[in-house]
Structures are given as structure tokens and as C-alpha cells.
BAPA-617874 format. One line per 3 residues: for each residue x, y, z of C-alpha. Coordinates in nm, 4 decimals. Example, Ala and Ser with C-alpha at 12.3 -4.5 7.8 and 13.67 -1.06 7.14 Angstrom:
1.2300:-0.4500:0.7800  1.3670:-0.1060:0.7140
***
This chain:
3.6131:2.2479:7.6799  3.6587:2.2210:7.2726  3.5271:1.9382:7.1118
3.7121:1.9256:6.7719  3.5700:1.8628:6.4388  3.6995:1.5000:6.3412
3.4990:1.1567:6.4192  3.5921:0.9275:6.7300  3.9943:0.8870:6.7523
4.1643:0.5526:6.7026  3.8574:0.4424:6.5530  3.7571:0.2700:6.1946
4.1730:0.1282:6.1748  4.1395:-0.2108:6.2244  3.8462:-0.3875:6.0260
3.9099:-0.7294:5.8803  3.6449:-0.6126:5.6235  3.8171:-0.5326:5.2438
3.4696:-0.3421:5.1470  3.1665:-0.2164:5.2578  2.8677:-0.4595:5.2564
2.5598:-0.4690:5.4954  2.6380:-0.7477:5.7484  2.4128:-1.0315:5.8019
2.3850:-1.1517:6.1482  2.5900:-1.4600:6.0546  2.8843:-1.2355:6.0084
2.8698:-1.0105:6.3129  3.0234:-1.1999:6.5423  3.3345:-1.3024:6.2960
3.3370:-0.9725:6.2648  3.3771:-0.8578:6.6117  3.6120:-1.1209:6.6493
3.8623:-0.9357:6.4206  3.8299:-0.5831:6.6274  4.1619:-0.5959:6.8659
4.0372:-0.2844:7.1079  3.7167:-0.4588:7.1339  3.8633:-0.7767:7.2729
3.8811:-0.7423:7.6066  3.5542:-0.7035:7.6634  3.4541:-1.0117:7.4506
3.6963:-1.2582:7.6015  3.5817:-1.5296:7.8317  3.2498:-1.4728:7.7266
3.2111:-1.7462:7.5151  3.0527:-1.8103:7.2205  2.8310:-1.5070:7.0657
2.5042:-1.4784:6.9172  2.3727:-1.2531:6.7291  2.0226:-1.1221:6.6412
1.9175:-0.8530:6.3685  1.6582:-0.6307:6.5779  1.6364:-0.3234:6.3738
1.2728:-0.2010:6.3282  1.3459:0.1724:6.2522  1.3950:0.3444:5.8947
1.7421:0.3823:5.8169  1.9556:0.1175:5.9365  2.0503:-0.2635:6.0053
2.0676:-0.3398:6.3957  2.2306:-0.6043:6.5537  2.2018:-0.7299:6.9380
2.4446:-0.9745:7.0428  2.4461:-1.1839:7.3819  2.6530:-1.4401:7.5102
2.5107:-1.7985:7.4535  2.5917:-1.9536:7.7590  2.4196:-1.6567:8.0183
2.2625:-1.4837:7.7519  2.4039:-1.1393:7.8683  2.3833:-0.8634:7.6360
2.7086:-0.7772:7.5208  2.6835:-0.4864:7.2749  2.4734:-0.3787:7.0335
2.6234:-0.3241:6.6292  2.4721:-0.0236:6.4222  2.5293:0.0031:6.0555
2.3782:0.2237:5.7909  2.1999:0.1131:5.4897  2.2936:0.2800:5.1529
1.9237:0.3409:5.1121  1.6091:0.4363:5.3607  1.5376:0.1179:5.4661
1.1286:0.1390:5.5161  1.1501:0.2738:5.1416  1.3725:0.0173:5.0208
1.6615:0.0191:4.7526  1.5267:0.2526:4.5290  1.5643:0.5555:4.7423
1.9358:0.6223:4.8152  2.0946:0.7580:5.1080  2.4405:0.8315:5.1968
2.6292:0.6184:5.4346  2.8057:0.8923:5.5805  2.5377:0.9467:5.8471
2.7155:0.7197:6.0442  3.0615:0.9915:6.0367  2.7729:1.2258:6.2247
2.6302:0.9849:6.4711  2.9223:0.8625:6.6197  3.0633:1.2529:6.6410
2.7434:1.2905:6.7979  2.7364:1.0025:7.0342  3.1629:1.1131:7.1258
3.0226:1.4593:7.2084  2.7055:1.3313:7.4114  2.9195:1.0911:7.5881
3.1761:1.3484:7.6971  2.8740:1.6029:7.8295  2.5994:1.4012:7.9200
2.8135:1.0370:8.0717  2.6029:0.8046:8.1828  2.2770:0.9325:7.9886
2.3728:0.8041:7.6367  2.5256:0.4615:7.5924  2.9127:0.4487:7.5608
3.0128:0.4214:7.2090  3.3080:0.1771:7.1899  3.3913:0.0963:6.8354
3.3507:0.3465:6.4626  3.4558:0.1870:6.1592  3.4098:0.4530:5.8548
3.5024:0.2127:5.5831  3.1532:0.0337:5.7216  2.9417:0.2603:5.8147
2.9256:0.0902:6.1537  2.9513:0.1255:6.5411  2.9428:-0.1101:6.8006
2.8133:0.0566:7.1266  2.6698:-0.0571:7.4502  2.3855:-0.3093:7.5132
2.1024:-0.1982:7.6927  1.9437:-0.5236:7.7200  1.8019:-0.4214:8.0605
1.6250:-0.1277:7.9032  1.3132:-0.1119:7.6690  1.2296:0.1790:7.3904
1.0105:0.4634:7.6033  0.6885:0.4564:7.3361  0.6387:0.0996:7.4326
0.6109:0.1342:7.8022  0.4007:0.4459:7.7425  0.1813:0.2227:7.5720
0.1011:0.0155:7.8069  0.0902:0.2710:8.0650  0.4429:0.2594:8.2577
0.5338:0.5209:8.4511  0.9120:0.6236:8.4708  1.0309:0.8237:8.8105
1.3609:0.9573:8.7079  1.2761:0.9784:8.3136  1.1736:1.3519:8.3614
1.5207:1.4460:8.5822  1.7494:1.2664:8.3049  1.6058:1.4117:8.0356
1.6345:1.7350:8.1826  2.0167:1.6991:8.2196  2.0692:1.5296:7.8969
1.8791:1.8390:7.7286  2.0172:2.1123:7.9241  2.3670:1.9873:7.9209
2.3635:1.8872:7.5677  2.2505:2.2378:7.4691  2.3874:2.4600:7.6730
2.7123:2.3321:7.6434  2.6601:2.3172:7.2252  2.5712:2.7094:7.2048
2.7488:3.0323:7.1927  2.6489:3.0496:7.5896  2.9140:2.8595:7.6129
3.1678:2.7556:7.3793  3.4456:2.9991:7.1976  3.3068:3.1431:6.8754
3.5876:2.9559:6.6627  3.5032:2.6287:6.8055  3.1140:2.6882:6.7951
3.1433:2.7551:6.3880  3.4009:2.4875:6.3108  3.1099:2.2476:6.4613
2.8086:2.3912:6.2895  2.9995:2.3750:5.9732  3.0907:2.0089:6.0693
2.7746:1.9148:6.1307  2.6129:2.0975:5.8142  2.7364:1.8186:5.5677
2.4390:1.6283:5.7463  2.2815:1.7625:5.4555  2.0805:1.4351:5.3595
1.9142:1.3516:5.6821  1.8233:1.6987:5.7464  1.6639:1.7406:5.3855
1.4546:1.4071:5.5487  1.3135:1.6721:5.8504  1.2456:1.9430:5.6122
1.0653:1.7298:5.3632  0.8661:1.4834:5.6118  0.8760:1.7175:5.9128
0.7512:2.0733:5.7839  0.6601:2.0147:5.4362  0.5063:1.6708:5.2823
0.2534:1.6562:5.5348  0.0697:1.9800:5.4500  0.0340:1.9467:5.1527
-0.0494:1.6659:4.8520  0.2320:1.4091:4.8316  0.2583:1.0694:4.7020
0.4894:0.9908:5.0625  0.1703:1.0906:5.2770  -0.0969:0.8578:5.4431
-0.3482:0.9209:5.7155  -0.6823:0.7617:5.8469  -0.9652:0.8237:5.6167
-1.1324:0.8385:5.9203  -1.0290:1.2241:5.9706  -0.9824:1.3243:5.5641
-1.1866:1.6256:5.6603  -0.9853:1.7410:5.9289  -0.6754:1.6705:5.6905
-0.8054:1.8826:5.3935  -0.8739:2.1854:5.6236  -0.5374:2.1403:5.8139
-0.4268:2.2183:5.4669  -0.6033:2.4609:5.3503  -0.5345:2.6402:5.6806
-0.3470:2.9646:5.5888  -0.2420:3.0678:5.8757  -0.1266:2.7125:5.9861
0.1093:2.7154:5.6809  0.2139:3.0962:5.7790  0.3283:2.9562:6.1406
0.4652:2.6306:5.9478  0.6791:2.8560:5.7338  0.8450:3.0632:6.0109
0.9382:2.7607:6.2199  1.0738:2.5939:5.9401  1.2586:2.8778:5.8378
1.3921:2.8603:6.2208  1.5075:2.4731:6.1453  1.7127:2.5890:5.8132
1.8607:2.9126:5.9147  1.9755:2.8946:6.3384  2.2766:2.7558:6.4602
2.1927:2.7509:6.8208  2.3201:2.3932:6.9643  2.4046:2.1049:6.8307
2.0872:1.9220:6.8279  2.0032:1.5239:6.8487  1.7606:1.6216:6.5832
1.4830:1.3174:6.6241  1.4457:1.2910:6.9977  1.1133:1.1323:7.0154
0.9867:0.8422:7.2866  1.1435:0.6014:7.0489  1.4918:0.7593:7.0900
1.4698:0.7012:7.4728  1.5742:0.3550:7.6209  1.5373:0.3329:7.9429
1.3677:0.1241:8.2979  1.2682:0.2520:8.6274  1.6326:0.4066:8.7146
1.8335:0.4340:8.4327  1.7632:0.6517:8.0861  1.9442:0.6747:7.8150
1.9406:0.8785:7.4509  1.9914:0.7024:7.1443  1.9966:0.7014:6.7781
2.1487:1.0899:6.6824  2.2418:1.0090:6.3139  1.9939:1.3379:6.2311
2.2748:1.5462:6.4798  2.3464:1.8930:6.3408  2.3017:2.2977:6.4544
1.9766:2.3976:6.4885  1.7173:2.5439:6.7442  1.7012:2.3725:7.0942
1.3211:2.4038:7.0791  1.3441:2.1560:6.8322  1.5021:1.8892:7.0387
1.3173:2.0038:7.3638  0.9830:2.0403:7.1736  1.0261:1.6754:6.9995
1.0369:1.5043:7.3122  0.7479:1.6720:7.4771  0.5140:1.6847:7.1841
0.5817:1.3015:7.2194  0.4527:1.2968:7.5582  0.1218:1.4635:7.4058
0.0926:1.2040:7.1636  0.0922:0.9604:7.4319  -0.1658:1.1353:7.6638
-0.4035:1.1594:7.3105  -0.3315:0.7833:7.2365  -0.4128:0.7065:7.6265
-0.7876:0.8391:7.5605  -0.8353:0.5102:7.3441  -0.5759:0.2615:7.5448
-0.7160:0.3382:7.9035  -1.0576:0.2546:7.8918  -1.1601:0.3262:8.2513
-1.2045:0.6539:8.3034  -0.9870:0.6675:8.6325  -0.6835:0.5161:8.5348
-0.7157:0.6870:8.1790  -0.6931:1.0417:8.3768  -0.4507:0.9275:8.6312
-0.2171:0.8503:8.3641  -0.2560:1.1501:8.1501  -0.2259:1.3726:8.4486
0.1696:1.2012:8.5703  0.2157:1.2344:8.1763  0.1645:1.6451:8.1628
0.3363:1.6560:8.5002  0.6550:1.4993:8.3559  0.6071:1.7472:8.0482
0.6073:2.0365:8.3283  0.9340:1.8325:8.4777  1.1074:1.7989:8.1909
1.0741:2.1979:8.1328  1.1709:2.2902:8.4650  1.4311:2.0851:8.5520
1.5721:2.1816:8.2013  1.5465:2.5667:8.2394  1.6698:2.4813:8.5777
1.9835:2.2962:8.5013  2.0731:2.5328:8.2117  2.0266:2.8519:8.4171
2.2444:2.6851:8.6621  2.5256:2.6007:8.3662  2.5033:2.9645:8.2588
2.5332:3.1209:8.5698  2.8547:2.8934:8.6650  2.9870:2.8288:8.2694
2.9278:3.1748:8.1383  3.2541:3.1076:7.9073  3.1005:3.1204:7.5335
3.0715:3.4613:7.3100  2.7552:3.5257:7.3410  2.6919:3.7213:7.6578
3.0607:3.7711:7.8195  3.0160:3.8796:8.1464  3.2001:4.2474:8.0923
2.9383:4.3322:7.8464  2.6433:4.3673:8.1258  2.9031:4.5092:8.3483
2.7939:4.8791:8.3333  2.3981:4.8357:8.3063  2.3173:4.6188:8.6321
2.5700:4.3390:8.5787  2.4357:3.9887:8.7021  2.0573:4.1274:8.6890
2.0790:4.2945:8.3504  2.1911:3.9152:8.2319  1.9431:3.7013:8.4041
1.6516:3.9760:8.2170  1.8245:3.8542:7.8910  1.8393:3.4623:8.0428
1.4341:3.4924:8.0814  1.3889:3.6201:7.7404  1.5916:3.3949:7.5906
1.4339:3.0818:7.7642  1.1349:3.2043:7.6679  1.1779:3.2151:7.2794
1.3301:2.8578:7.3295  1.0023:2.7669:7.5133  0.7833:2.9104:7.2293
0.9934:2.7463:6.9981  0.9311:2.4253:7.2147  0.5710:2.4479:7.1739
0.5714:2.5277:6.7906  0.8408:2.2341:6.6698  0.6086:1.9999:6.9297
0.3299:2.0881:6.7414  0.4481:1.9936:6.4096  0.6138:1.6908:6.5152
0.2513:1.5927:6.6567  0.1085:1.6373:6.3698  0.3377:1.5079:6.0614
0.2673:1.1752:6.2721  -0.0782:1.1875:6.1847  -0.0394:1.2642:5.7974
0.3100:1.2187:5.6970  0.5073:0.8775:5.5950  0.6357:0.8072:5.9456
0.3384:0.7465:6.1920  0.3741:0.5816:6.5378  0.2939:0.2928:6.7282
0.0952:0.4759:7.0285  -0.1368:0.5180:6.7236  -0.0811:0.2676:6.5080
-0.1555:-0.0245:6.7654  -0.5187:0.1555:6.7774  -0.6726:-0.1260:6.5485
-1.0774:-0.0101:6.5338  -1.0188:0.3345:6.2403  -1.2670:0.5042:6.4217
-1.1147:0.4451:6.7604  -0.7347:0.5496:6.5775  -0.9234:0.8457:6.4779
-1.0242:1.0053:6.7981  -0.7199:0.9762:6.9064  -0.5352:1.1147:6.5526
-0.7624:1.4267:6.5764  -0.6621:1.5263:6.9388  -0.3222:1.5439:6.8454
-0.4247:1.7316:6.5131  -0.6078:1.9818:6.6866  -0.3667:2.0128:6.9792
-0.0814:2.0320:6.7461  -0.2257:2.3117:6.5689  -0.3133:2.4866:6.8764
0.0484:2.4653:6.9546  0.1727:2.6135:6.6425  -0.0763:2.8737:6.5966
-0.0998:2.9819:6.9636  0.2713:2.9265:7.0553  0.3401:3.3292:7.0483
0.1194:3.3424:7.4080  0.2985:3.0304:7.5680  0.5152:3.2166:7.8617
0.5011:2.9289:8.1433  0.5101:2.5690:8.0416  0.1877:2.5649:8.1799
0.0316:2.8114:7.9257  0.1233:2.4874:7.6865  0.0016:2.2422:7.9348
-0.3150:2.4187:7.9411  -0.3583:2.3872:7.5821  -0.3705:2.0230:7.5919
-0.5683:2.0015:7.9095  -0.8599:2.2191:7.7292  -0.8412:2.0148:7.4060
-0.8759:1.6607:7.5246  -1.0949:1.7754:7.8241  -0.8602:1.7100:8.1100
-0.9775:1.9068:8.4593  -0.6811:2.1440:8.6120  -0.5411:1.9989:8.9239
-0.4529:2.3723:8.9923
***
């Protein structure tokens, strides 16, 4: 399968638009109106309205529904010449929105069904108009309040697996691999925003930081931690310098829509080639920061434990059914450069290659447990905190909480060389927050 280099065909030809301008919600649906491919999903639904809804950092987002049923109909995404939580004075370019609908074209064709279908890119304005998943709610809220999702952990298995596997030199032909990497490299500003706010900023004194005074102690140590900054250093050096998949590049709980059967991925403007522990670790260092938060939102003991427990048993899911899926890719879609089958051929053949399939799913897991450690923990001191947290009102409630998933992240990091299992990193938040072993 090749994938090609440019943005979504046919796309970005017909808008009645003479310049770029952010839209107001007033002018979405004349806007719409003037989109010929998009028509016949549009007609005999009546009149439109439309709603701005975008709480994130970076962009304007638009729902529109249908007046008369109020039906979602799709949902308009359009970038912001600036980060929008920091406002007009700190520019960024528009053409993260070139990368996000590649992105969303590549996830679509791999992972169908798992990402909403992207149905519109117009480059002139920095928009797309993609499916509305009206009947689905962002992931950290329903974590909040304690939801539990029964085919969240088998989805995001086959999102991640398939995504990745099918991304990487396991799989693709060296030519086609490189002409995406260097694609997806001119993502340059939005993965300068990782590096600075991810691996950097946070550990160290920046004007962009904030935390709870509540644990300033714990933050000036975390700091002056050498050997935190050591392990810091080599996993950011892993971010910079390895192509390994293409890589949604900010898949946390609040990149995951989703309801009792039906998941889906969204948001991949920070797409580019990196490390798949990144992506893998994002999600389930996520899923820690939930299980911390829970010690403060479940106050009886009971439910607090029974919820934390199915949340480290979907972290053990997710792992498995990932390393299961992408063991099962390789062994059928051994196609890419990386480990042709005639080169094992000689020393043992199929069992020489699944001793190099363990070791390699083992760095990725280590790598897993490191980038979910620092994603953890730049939530706690960087510019970008969550809600799981953030809805804590008391400080010194926020605070337990905070320094759970300070100390687990830095467990994570610094102890990530003797994760082997997924449970050797299950056990390390288990023994931190003080959660008995069902095993």
C-alpha cells in the first residue's frame, strides 16, 4: 500500500472564500452552502445551525446540526494564525491544517471506522469539514465522572497497532517510508510546541509554567533531580531524532471521542515520524492521570478502587491487544525494509524473527512507559494542565492528586529500563497510589 506525499485529492478547489479569515459561526453555514461535493449530504436537511464549540488551544471549532431534528451534520475545523489559549501575540502557522488532514486521509485509509471520515480540505482556509460525532463525548470527561467504556481498550488497540505498524519500515518500502517522514518533518512548528512544553519548559524555570503551590516542594526537587533530567534528555533525544511511524503525536483522553460502542481518534494536527512509544505511552499515561485524579473524585473507598482497578486493566488491554494486533500485522504484512523475510532465512527463519519481534516490542514498551511519564507530569507543571485535575477545586485536595502523578511519572521515567511486561508498569502505579494486586 503507498500512501503518497500530497494532502487529500480534489480537495481545497472550490471555496467561495477570496481570502483567508477565521470564520464566525454566522458564516459557516453560507459557507458550506458554496462547497458543491459537500452538497449532497446537506440537501433536504433544511436549514443549518451552527455553534462555535472549540475549547482546545489551537483552533476555531464549529458544530453544525440541522434546525428542524437537530441532527448533527458535520463538524468544521479551522486553524488560528496564532495559539489560541495564548492569544494573538504568539504566532503560529496555518499550515498545520496541510498535516492534519494528510493525517486524518492516512488514518482513514488504515484505521476506517476508528477516526471520523474527513470529507472536505480547503488549503486556502486552513479548514476541514469532517464528520459529526454528536453521539459521542470527549473520553477525559466520562473518565471524570467515572464511565466505563467496554470496547475503548479493543479500538484503541487497532487504531494504535494499525496506525503504526503500517507507518514503519516493518512495513512500508524504504522510498515511500522517507518521502513521508520528510513530508511530515515540515510539521516543524507544532513539534517545536512538544519539545518546548512536553520535555523541556516544565523542568525547568519558565515564564509559560504554573503548578499548585500546594506541591512547590515537590516541583523544586523534580527539578533539581539529576538523574530525572538525564532520563528526560535521552527520551527527548528519542522524540527529535527516530523516524519510526507516523505518529498522531497528542493522543491523550481528550483526543478520544467516543460512547459505549463506538471510538474514535481525533485532532492529529501534531502528526509527524517519531517513536510509537510516544503515541502508545500518551494514551496510557492518560489513563494514570485518571486513576490519580479518581483518589480525590471517588470518595468511597469501594467504588474509588473498583474504578481504578477496570482503569489499569484497560491500560493492560490496550498493551496487549496492541502487541497482539501488530505481531499479527507483522507476521501476515512482513512487506517493509526492515526485516525482509530472506534475511533470517539461514539463522532459524520464522523463530530467529519473532526473537527480534520481542525485543523490539519491548524497547517500544519501555519507551511507552518513559514518554507516559513525562506526559504525566508536564500536566502538573507545564502551561497545558487538565481537567481530571483541574475540576479538583479544594488546592490541597488538587494536590494529592498532582503529586501521585508526579511521583508516578517519575517512577516511570527513571525506572522505565526494568519495565519488561506491561505489568512491571502497572505495578509501578499500583505501589505508588497504594492499590492491592488482584494477582
Amino acid at each position: 500500500m503507498g500512501f503518497g506525499v500530497s494532502g487529500p485529492a480534489d480537495m481545497g478547489r472550490e471555496s467561495t472564500m477570496s481570502a483567508y479569515h477565521p470564520l464566525s459561526a454566522e458564516e459557516v453555514t453560507g459557507y458550506l452552502a458554496g462547497v458543491a461535493c459537500l452538497q449532497p449530504r446537506l440537501a433536504g436537511l433544511g436549514e443549518l445551525i451552527c455553534h462555535e464549540i472549540g475549547d482546545g488551544n489551537l483552533n476555531l471549532i464549529f458544530n453544525v446540526r440541522a434546525a428542524g431534528s437537530g441532527k448533527g451534520v458535520v463538524v468544521v475545523k479551522q486553524a488560528l494564525p496564532y495559539l489560541r489559549c495564548a492569544g494573538e501575540g504568539w504566532p503560529l502557522g496555518r499550515q498545520r491544517m496541510d498535516f492534519e488532514s494528510r493525517a486524518m486521509e492516512i488514518e482513514n485509509r488504515l484505521c476506517p471506522g476508528l477516526v471520523p471520515e474527513l470529507m472536505y480540505f480547503d488549503k486556502d482556509m486552513s479548514l476541514i469539514v469532517m464528520e459529526n460525532l454528536d453521539e459521542h463525548r470527549i473520553m477525559r470527561k466520562g473518565l471524570i465522572e467515572g464511565v466505563k467504556y467496554p470496547r475503548f481498550a479493543r479500538h484503541m488497540a487497532e487504531f494504535l497497532a494499525r496506525s503504526l505498524f503500517m507507518t514503519s519500515d516493518l512495513y512500508l518500502p524504504s522510498d515511500q517510508k522517507k518521502a513521508l517522514v520528510e513530508y511530515f518533518a515540515r510539521n516543524a512548528e507544532l513539534c517545536k510546541i512538544t519539545e518546548d512544553f512536553v520535555f523541556t519548559n516544565p523542568f525547568m524555570e519558565s515564564a509559560d509554567n504554573r503548578w499548585n503551590p500546594e506541591i512547590d516542594a515537590q516541583v523544586q526537587a523534580l527539578r533539581a533531580d539529576a538523574r530525572l533530567k538525564v532520563e528526560i534528555a535521552e527520551l527527548k533525544d528519542g522524540f527529535l531524532a527516530r523516524t519510526q511511524a507516523l505518529i498522531h503525536g497528542d493522543l491523550h483522553t481528550g483526543s478520544v471521542m467516543l460512547n459505549l460502542d463506538d471510538t474514535r481518534v481525533i485532532d492529529p494536527e501534531f502528526a509527524f515520524y517519531g517513536p510509537m512509544g510516544f503515541d502508545v505511552g500518551a494514551l496510557l499515561g492518560n489513563l494514570v492521570l485518571s486513576c490519580c485524579a479518581h483518589e480525590i473524585h471517588s470518595a468511597d473507598p469501594e467504588a474509588r478502587r473498583d474504578y481504578q482497578a477496570w482503569l489499569l486493566d484497560t491500560i493492560r488491554q490496550v498493551w496487549d491487544g496492541f502487541r497482539q494486533e501488530f505481531l499479527r500485522l507483522w507476521h501476515d504484512q512482513n512487506s517493509g525494509e526492515a526485516t525482509r523475510p530472506e534475511f533470517f532465512a539461514q539463522c532459524g527463519g520464522d523463530a530467529a524473527l519473532r526473537l527480534y519481534q520481542r525485543s523490539y516490542l519491548r524497547r517500544v514498551l519501555k519507551d511507552t512507559a518513559g514518554y507516559a511519564g513525562c506526559k504525566m507530569m508536564r500536566r502538573q507543571l507545564g502551561i497545558a494542565h487538565v481537567e481530571d485535575m483541574e475540576c479538583i477545586e479544594d488546592p490541597k485536595d488538587r494536590a494529592v492528586a498532582e503529586s501521585l502523578a508526579l511521583t508516578i511519572g517519575q517512577r516511570l521515567i527513571t525506572e522505565r529500563h526494568r519495565v519488561e511486561t506491561i505489568h512491571d508498569m502497572i505495578d509501578i502505579v499500583r505501589t505508588t497510589i497504594g492499590i492491592r494486586s488482584p494477582r
